[in-house]
PAZAPA-4460 file (N, C-alpha, C; in steps of 0.05 Angstrom, whole numbers, plus 32768, in hexadecimal, padded with zeros to 4 digits):
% residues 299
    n_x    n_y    n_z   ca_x   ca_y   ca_z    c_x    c_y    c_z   seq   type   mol
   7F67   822E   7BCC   7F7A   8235   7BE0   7F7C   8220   7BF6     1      X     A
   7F64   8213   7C02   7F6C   81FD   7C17   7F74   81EE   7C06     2      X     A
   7F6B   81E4   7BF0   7F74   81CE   7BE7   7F9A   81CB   7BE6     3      X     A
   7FA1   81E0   7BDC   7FBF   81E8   7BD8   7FD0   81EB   7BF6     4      X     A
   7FBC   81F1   7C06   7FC3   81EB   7C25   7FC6   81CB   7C29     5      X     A
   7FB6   81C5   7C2E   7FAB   81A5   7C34   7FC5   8194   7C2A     6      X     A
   7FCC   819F   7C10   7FDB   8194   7BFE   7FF6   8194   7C09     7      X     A
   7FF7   81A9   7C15   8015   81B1   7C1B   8019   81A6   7C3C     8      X     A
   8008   81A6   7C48   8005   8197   7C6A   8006   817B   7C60     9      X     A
   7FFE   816B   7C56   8009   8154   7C48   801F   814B   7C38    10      X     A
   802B   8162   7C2A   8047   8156   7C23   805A   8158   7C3B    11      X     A
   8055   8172   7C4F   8066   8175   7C67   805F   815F   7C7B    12      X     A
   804E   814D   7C7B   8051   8139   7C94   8051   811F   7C83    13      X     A
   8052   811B   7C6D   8062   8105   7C5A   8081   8104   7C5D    14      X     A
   8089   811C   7C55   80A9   8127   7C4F   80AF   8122   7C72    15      X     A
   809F   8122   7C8D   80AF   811F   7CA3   80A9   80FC   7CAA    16      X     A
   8099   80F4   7CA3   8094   80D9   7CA8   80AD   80CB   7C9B    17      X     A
   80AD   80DB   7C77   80CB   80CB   7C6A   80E2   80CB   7C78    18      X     A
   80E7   80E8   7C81   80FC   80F3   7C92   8102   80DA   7CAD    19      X     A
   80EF   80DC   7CB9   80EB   80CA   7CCE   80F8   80A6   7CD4    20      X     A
   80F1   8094   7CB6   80F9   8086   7CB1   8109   8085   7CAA    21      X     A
   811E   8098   7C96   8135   8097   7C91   8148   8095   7CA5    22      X     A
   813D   80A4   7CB4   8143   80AE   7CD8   8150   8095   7CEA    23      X     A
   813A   8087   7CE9   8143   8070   7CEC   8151   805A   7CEA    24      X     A
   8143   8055   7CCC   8158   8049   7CC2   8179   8049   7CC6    25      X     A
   8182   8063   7CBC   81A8   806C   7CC6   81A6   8065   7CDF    26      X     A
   8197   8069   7CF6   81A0   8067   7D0E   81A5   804B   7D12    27      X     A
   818B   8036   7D03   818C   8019   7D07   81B0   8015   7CF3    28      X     A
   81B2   8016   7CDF   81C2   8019   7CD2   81E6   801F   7CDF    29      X     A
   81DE   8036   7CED   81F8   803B   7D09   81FA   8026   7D17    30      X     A
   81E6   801B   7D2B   81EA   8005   7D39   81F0   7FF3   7D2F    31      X     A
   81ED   7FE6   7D16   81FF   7FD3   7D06   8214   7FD7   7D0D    32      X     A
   8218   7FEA   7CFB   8242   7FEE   7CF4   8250   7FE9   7D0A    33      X     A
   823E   7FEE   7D1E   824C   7FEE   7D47   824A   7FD7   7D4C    34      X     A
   8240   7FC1   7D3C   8235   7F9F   7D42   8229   7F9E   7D58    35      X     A
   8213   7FB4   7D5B   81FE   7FB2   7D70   81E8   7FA4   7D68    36      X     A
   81DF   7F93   7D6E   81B8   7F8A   7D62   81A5   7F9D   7D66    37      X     A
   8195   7FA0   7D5C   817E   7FAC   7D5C   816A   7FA1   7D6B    38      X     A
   816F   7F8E   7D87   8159   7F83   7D98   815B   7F8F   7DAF    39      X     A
   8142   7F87   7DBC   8136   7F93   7DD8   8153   7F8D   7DEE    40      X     A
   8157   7F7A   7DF1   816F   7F75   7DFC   8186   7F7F   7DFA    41      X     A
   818E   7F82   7DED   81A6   7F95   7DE5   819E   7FB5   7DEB    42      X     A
   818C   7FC2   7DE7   8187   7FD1   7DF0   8188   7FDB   7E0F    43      X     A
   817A   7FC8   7E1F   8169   7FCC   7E36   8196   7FC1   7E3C    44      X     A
   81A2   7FB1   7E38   81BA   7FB1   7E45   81D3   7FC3   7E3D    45      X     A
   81CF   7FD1   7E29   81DD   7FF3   7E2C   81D0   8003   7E3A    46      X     A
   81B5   8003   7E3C   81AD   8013   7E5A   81BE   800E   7E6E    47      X     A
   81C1   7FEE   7E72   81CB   7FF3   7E8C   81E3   7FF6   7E8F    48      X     A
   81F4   7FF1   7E75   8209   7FF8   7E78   821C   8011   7E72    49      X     A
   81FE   8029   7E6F   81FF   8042   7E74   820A   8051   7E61    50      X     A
   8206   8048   7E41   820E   804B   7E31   81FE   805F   7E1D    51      X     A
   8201   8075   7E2E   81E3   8090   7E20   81ED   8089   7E01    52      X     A
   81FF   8093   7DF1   8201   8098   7DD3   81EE   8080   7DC7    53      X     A
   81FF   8067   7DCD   81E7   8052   7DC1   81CA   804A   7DD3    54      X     A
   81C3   8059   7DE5   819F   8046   7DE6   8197   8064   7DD9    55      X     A
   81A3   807B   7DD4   819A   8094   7DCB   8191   808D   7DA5    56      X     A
   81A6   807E   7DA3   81A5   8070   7D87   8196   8061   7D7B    57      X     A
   818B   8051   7D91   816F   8040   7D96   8159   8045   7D92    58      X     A
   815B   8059   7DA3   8142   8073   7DA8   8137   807C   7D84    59      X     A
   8153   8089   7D82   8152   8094   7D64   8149   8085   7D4E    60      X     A
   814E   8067   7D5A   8145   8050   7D40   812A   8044   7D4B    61      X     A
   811C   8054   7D51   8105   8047   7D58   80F8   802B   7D77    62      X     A
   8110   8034   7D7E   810B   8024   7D9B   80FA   8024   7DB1    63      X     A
   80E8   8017   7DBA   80CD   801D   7DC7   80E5   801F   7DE3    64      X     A
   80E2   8037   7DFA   80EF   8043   7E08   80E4   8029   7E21    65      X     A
   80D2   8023   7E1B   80BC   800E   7E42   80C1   7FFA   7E2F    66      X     A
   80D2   7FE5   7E1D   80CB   7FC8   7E14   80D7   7FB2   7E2A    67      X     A
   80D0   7F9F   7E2F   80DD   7F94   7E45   80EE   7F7A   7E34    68      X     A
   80FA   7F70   7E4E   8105   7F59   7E4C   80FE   7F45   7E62    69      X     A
   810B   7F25   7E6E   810C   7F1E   7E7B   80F8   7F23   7E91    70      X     A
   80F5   7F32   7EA8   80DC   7F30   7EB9   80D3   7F46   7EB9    71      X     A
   80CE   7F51   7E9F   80C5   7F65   7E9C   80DA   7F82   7EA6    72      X     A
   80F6   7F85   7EA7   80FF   7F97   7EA1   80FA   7FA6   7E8C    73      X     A
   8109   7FBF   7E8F   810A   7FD3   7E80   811F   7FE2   7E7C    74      X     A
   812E   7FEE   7E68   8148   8002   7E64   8144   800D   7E7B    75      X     A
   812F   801B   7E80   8132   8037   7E99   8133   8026   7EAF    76      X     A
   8128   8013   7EB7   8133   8001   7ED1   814E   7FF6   7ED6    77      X     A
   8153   7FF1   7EBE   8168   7FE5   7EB5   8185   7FF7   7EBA    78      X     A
   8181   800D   7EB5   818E   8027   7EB8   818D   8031   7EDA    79      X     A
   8174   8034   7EE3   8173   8035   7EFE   817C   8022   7F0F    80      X     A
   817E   8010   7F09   818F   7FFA   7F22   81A6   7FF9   7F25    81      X     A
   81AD   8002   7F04   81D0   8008   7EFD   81D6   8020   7F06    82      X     A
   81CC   8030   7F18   81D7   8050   7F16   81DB   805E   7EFD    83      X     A
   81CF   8057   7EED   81D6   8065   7EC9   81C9   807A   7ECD    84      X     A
   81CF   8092   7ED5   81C2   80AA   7ED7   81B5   80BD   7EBE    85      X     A
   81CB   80C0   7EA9   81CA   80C7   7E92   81AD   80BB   7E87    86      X     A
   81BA   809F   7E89   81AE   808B   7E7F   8187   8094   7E80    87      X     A
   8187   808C   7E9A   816E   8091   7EA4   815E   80AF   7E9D    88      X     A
   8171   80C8   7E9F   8161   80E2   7E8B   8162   80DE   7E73    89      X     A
   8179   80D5   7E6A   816D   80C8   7E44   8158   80C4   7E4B    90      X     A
   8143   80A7   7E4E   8130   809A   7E4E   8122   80A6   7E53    91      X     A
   811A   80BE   7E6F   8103   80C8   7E76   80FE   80E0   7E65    92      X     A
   8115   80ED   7E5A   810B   8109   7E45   810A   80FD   7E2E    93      X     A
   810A   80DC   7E2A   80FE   80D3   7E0C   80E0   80CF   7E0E    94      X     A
   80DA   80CA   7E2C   80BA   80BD   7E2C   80BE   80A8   7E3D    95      X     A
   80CE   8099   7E47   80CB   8081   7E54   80B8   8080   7E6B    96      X     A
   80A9   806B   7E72   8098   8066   7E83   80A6   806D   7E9B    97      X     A
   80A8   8088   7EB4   80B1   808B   7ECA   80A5   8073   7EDC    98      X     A
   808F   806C   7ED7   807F   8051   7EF8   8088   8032   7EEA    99      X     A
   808C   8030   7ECD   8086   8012   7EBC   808E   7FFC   7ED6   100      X     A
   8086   7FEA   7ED9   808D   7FD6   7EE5   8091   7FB9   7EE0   101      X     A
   80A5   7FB8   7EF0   80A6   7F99   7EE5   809E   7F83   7EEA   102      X     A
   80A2   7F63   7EED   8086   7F52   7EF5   8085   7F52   7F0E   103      X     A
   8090   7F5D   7F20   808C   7F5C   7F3D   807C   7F7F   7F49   104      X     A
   807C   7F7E   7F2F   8073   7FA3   7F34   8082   7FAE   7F41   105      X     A
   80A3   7FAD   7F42   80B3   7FC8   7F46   80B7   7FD0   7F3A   106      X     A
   80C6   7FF4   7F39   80BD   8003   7F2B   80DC   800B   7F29   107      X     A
   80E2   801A   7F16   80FE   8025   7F0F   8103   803C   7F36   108      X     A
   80F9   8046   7F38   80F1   805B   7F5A   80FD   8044   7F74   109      X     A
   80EF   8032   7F6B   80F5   801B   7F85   8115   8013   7F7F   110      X     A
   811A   800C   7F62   8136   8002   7F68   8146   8011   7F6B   111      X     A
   814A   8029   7F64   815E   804A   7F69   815B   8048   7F87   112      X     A
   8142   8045   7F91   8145   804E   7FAD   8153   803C   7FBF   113      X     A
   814C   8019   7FBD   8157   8000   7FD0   8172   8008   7FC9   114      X     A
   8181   8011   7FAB   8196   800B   7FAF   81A6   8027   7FB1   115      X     A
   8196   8043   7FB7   81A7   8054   7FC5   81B1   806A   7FAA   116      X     A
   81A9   8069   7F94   81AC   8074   7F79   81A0   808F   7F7E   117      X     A
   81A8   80A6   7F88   819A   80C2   7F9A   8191   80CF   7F7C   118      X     A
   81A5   80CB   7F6C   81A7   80E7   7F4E   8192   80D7   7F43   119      X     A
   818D   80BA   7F42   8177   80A7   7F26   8161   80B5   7F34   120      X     A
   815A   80AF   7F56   8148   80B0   7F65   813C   80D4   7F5B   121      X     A
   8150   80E5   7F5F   814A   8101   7F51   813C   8110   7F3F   122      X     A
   813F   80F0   7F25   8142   80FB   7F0E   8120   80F6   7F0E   123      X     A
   811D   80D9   7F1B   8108   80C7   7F1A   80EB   80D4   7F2B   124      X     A
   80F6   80E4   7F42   80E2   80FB   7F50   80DD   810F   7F45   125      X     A
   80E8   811D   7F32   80F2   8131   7F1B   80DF   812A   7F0A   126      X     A
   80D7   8116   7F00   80C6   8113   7EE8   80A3   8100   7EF4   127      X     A
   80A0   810F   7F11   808F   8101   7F23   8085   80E6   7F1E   128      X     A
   809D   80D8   7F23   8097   80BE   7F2C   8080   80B8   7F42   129      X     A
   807E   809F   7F3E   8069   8098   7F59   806E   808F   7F6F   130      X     A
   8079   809F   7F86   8086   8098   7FA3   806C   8086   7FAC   131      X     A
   805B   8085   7FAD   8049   806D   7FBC   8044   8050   7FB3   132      X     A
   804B   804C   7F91   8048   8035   7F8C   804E   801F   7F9E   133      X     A
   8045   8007   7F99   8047   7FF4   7FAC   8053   7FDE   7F96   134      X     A
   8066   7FC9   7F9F   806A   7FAC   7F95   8056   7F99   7F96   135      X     A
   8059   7F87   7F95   8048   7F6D   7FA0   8043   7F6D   7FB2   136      X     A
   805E   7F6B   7FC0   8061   7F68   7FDF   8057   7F88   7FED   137      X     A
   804C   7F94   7FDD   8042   7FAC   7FF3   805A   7FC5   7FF8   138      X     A
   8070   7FBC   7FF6   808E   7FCF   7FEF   8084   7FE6   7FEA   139      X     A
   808C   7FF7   7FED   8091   8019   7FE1   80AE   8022   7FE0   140      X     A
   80AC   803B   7FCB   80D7   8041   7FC9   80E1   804C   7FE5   141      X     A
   80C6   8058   7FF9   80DA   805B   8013   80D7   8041   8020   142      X     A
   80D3   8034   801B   80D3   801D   802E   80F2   8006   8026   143      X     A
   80F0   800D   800D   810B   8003   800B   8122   800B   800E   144      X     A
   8121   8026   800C   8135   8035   8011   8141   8043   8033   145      X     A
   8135   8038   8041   8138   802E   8060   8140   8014   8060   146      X     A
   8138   8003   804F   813B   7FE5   8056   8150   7FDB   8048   147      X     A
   814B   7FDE   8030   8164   7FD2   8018   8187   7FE4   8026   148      X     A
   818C   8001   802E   819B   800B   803E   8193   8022   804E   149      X     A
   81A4   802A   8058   8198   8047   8065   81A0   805B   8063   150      X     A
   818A   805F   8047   8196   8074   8030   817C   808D   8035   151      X     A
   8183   80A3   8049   8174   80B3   8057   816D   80C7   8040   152      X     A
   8183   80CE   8033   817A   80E9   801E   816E   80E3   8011   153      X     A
   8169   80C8   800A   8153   80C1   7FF2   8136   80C1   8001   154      X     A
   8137   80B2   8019   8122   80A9   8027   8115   80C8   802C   155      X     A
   812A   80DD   802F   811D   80F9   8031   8113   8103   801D   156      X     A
   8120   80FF   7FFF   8115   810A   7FEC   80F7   80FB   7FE4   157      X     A
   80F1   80E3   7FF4   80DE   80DB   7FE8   80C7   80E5   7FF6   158      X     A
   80CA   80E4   800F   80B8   80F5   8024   80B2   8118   8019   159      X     A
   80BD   811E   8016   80B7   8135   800C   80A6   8133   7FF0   160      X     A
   80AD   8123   7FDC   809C   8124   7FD5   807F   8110   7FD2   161      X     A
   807D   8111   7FE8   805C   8102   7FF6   8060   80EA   7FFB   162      X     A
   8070   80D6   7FF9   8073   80BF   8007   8066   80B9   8020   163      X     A
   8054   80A4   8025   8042   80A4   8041   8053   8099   804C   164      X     A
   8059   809D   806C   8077   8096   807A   806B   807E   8087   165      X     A
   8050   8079   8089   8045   8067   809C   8038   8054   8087   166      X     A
   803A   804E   806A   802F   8039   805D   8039   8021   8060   167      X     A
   802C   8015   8062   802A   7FF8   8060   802B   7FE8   8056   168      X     A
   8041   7FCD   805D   8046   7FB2   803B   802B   7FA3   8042   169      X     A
   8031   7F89   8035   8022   7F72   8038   8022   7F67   8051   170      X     A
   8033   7F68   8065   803C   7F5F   8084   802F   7F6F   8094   171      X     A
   802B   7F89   8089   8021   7FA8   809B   803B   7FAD   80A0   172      X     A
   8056   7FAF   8094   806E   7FB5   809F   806B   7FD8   8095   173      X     A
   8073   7FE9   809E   8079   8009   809B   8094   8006   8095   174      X     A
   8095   8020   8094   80B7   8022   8088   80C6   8021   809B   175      X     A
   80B7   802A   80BA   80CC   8030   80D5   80D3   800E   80D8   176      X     A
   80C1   8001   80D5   80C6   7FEA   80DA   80DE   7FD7   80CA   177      X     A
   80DA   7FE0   80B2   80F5   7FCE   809D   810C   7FE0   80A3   178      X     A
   8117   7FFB   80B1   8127   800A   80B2   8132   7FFB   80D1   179      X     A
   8122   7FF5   80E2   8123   7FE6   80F8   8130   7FCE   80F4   180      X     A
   8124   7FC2   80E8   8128   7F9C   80E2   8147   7FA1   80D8   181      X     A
   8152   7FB0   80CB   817A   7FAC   80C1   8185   7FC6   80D7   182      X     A
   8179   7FD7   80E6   817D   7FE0   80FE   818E   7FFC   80EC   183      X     A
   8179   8005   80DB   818E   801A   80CF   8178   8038   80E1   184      X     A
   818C   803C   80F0   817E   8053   810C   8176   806C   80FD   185      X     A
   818A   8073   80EB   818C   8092   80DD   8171   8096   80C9   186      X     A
   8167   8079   80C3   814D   807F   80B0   813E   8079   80BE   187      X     A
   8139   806A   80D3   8123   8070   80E9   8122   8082   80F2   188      X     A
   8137   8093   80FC   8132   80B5   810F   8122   80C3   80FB   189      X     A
   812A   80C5   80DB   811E   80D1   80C5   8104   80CB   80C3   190      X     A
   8100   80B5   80CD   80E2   80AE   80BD   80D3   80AF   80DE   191      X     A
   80E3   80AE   80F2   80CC   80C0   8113   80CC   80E3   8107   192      X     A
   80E3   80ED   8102   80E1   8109   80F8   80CA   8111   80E5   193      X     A
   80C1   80F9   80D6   80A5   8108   80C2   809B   80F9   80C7   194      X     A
   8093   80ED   80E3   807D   80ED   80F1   807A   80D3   80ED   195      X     A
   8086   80C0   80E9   8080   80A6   80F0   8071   8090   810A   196      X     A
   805F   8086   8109   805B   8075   811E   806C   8063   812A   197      X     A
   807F   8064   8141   8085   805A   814D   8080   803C   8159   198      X     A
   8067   8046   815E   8059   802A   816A   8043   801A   8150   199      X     A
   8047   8029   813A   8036   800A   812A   8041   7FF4   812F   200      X     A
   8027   7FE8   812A   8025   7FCD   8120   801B   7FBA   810B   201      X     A
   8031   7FA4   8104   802F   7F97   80F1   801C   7F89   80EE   202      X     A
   8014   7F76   80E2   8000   7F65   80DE   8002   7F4A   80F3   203      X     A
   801B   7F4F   8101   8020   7F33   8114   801F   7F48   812D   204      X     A
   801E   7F5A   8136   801E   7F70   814B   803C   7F79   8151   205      X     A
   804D   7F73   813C   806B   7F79   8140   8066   7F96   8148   206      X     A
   807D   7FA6   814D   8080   7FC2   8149   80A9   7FC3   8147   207      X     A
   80B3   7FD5   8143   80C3   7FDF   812E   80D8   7FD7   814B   208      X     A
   80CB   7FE1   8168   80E4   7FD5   817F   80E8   7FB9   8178   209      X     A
   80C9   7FAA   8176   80CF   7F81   817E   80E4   7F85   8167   210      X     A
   80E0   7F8E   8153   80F6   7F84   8138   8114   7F8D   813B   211      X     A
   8112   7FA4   8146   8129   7FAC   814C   8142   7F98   815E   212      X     A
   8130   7F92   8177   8139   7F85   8186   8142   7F69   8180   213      X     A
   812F   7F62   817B   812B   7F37   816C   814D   7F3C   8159   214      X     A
   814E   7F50   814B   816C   7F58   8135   8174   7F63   8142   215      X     A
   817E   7F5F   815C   8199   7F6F   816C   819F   7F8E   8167   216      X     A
   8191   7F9C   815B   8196   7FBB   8154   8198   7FC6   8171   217      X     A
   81AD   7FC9   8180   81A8   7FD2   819D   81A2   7FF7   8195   218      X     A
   81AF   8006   8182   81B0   801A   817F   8192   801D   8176   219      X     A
   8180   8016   8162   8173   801E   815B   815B   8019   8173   220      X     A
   815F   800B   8186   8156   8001   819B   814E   8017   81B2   221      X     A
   8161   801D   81B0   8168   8035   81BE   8159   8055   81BA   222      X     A
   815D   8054   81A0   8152   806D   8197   8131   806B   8198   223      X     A
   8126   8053   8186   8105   804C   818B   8104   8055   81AE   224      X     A
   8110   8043   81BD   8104   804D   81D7   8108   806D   81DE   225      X     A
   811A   8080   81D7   811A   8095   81E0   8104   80AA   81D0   226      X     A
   80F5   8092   81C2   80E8   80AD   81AC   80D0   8099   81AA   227      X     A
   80C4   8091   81CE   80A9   8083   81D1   809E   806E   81C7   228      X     A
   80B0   805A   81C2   80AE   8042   81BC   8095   8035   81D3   229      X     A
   808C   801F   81CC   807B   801A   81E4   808A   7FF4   81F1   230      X     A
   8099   8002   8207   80B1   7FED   820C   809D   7FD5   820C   231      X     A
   8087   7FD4   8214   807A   7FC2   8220   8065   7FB0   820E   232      X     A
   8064   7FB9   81F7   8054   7FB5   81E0   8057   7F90   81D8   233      X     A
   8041   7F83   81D8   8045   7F6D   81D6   8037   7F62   81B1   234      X     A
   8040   7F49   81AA   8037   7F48   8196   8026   7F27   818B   235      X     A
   8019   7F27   8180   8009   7F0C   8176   800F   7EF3   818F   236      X     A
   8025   7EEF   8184   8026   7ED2   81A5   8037   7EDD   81B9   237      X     A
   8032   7F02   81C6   802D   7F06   81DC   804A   7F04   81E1   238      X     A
   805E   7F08   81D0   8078   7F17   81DB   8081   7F32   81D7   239      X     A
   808C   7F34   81EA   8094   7F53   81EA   80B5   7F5C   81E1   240      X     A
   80C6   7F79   81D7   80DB   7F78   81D3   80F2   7F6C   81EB   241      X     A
   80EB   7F69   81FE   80F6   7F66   8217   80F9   7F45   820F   242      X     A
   80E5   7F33   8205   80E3   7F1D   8210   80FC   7F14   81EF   243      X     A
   80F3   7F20   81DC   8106   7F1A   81C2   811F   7F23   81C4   244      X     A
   8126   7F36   81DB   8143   7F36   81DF   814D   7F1F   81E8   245      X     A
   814E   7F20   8203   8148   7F06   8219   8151   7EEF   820D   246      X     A
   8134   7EEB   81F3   8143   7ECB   81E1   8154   7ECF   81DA   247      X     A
   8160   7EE1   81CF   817A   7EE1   81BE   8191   7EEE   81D5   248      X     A
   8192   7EF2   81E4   81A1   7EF3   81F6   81BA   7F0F   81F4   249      X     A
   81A3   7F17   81E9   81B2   7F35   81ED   81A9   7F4D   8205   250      X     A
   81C2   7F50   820C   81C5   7F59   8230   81C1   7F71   8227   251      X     A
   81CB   7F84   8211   81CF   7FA0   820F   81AE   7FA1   8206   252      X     A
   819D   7F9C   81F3   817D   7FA4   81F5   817B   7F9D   820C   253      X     A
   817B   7F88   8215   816B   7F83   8231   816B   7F93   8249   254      X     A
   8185   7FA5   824D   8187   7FB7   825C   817E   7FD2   8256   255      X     A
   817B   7FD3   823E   8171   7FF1   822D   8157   7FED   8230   256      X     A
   8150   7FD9   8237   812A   7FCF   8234   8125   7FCF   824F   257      X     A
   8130   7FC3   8267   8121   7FC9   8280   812B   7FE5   8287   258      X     A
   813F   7FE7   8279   8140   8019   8287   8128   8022   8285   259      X     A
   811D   8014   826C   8102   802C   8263   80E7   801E   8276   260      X     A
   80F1   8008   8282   80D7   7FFC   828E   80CE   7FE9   8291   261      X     A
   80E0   7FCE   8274   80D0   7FBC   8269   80C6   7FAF   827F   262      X     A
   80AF   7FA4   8281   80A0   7F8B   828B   80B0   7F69   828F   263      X     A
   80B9   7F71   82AD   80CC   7F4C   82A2   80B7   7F3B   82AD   264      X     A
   8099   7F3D   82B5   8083   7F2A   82BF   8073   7F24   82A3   265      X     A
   8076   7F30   8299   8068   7F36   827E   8062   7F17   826B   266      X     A
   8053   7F0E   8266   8055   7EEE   825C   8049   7EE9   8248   267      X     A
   8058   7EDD   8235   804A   7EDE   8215   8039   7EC6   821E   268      X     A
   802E   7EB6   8205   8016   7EAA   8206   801F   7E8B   8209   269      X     A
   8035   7E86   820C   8042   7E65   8214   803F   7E67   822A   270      X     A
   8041   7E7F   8248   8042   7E8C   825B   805B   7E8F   8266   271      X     A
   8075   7E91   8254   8088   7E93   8255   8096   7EB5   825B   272      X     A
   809C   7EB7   8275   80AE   7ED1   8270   80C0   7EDC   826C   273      X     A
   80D3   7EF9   8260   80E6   7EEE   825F   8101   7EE7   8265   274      X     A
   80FC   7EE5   8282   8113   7ED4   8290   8112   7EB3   8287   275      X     A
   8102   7EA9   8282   80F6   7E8B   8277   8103   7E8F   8259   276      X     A
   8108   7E9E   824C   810E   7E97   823A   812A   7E9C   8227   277      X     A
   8131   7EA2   823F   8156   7EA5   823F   815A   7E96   823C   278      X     A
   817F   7E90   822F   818C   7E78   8234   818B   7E6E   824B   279      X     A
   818E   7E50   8242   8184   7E3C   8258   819C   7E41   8275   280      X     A
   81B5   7E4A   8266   81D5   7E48   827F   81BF   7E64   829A   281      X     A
   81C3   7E57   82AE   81C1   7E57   82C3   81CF   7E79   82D2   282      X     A
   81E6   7E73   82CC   81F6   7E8F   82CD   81FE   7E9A   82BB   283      X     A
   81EC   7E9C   82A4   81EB   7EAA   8289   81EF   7ECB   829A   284      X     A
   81FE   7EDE   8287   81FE   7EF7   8298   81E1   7F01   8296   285      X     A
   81C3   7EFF   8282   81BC   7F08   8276   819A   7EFF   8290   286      X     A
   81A3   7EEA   828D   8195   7ED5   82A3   8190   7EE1   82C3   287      X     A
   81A9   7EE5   82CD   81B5   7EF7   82DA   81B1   7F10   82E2   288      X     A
   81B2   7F22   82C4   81A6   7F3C   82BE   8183   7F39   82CA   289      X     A
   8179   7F28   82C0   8156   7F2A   82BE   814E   7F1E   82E2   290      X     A
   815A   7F0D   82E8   815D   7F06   8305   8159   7F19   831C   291      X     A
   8175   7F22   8311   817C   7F47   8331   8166   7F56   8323   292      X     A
   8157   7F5B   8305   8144   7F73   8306   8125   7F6D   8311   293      X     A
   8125   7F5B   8314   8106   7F47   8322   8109   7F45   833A   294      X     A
   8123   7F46   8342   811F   7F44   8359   8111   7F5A   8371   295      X     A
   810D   7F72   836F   8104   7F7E   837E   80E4   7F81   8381   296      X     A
   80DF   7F70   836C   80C0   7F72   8361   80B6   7F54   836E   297      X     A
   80D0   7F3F   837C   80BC   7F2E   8384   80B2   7F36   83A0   298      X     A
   809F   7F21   83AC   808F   7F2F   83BE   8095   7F18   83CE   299      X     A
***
């Protein structure tokens, strides 16, 4: 009686292994008749060109779902950079690697997010991706997704699910800080709302105002100071946001910066302050500006 068992569990996983190959085969066989190739490339570029029936046909002919190409892409990356939404649940309810990375170690998560892809980003949180991975450069998907645009619903969906709001690249940059640096205000308020540090600092003693400021973001300028910025915060060679307005000769920070207090005695490490480091014109309005606010402070 086992034996006649044994016997029969062996013709049933022969008969599906046959099944299997045949399986294949027609599907490889379909992609002919369509004058498709049967290579990695061709595959991984109907991903991106979002073409579920055929990478589904792929799949069916035996197509390893993570094979790469070029710098280590992948269909599902490939698909996620394209917005291929479909595309991208094909792949992940076949098995595809949700984290695989490519030679820079980004991850299918990172590129949905820089480029604002909310439904890939969905699909990709959905099948718990890894919101903390890091690039080379220290990157994470909220860090790009403040920086690359200021794409808040994603940056929310990723926070929610556990994204550290205060991690750190290779520079010590946070996310408030790259949301700062292109002056996108709406994903900075988001990322003070779950509790962001305001006043970190980078690995050069930046903080998210000097960047703000140094890139003319008067708005986002604005908001850091109303939500405890530290106006006065100086960094590595001892300049402050006051003094990186000043160089660049923007009157609207500079005025948003001594409301809150800034320091115009204040002297980086050349011992330059930053009235010294305004344009050189004489009756610059800005020059001018820093002039009448010192003045009651001389003695």
């Amino acid at each position: 009686m086992r034996y006649t068992r044994k016997l029969f569990l062996m013709s049933v996983c022969l008969s599906a292994f046959i099944g299997c190959g045949q399986s294949e085969e027609k599907a490889r066989l379909e992609l002919a008749q369509k004058n498709i190739p049967y290579t990695h490339r061709a595959f991984i570029d109907n991903a991106r060109q979002g073409s579920v029936d055929t990478v589904a046909l792929f799949l069916k002919a035996g197509m390893d779902p993570d094979v790469k190409i070029n710098e280590g892409q992948t269909a599902l990356e490939a698909a996620a950079l394209a917005n291929q939404s479909a595309v991208v649940k094909l792949l992940l309810d076949e098995g595809a690697d949700k984290n695989v990375k490519n030679k820079f170690d980004g991850t299918p998560l990172m590129n949905a997010a820089a480029r604002g892809h909310v439904e890939v980003v969905k699909l990709l949180l959905a099948k718990k991706a890894d919101v903390q991975a890091p690039d080379q450069q220290g990157m994470t998907a909220l860090m790009f997704a403040v920086y690359m645009g200021n794409h808040t619903e994603i940056a929310k969906a990723l926070l929610e699910k556990g994204a550290t709001v205060d991690a750190r690249d290779a520079s010590g940059w946070t996310a408030m800080m790259r949301a700062a640096f292109k002056g996108h205000t709406d994903s900075a308020l988001l990322l003070l709302e779950k509790g962001a540090d305001v006043n970190a600092r980078s690995n050069d003693s930046d903080t998210a105002l000097m960047v703000a400021a140094k890139n003319g973001h008067a708005e986002t300028v604005k908001n850091l100071l109303a939500r405890g910025a530290d106006v006065n915060a100086q960094n590595n060679t001892g300049q402050t946001a006051l003094m990186v307005a000043a160089k660049n000769n923007d009157t609207e920070i500079v005025k948003a910066l001594l409301a809150k207090g800034a320091d115009l005695n204040a002297k980086d490490k050349s011992g330059k302050t930053a009235l010294e480091l305004t344009q050189p014109e004489e009756k610059s309005e800005l020059a001018q500006l820093l002039k009448m606010a010192a003045s009651p402070a001389v003695k």
